[in-house]
C-alpha positions in Angstrom: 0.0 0.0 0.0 1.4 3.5 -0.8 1.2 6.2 1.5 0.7 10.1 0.2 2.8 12.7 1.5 2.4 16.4 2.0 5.5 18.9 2.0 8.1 16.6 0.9 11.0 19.2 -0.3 12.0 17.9 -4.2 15.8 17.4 -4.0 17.9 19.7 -5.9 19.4 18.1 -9.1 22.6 16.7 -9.1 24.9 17.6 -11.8 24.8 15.7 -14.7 27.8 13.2 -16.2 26.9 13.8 -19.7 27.6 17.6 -19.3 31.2 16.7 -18.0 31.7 14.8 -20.9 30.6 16.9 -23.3 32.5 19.6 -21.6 35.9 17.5 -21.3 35.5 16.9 -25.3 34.4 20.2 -26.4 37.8 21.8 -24.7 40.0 19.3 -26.4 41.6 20.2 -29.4 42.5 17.0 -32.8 45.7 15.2 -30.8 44.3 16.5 -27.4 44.4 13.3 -25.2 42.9 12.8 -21.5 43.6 9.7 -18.9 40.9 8.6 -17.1 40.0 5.6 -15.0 37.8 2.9 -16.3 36.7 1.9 -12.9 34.8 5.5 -12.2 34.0 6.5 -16.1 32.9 3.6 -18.7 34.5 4.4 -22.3 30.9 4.1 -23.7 29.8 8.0 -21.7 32.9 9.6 -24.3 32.0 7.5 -27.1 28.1 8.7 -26.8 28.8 12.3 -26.3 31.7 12.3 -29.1 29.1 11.2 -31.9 26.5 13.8 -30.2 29.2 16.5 -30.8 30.1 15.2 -34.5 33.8 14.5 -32.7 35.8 10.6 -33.7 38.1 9.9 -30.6 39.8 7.0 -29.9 40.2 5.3 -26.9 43.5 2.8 -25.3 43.6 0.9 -22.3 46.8 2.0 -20.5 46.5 -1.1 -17.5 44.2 -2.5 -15.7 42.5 0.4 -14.3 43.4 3.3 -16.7 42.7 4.3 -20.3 43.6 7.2 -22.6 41.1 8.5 -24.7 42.5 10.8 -27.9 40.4 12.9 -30.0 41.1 12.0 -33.8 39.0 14.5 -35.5 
């Protein structure tokens, strides 16, 4: 059974990833590179907001925990 509440606060919003992505990607220049660690941030969030953007990159895995991701074009 659900229970209906009065003058619950709604949270304020969080910021959101797929801003910082975009924004990491949008300052980076053709041969611009940034490491990043594939145990906080999957590949796939660059890869998404690249093609949004129009933007190839490519990304390397440096070891087991870190990758470099390269914009190509």
């Amino acid at each position: 059974m659900y229970k209906v509440e009065k003058n619950v606060p709604i949270p304020i919003k969080r910021a959101n990833s797929k801003n910082n992505f975009v924004s990491i990607l949008r300052s980076m220049e053709v041969g611009d590179s940034i490491l990043f660690d594939r145990t906080k941030i999957k590949p796939s969030s660059f890869y998404v907001s690249a093609r949004r953007l129009g933007f190839k990159i490519t990304v390397r895995e440096i070891d087991e925990k870190q990758s470099r991701l390269w914009r190509i074009e």
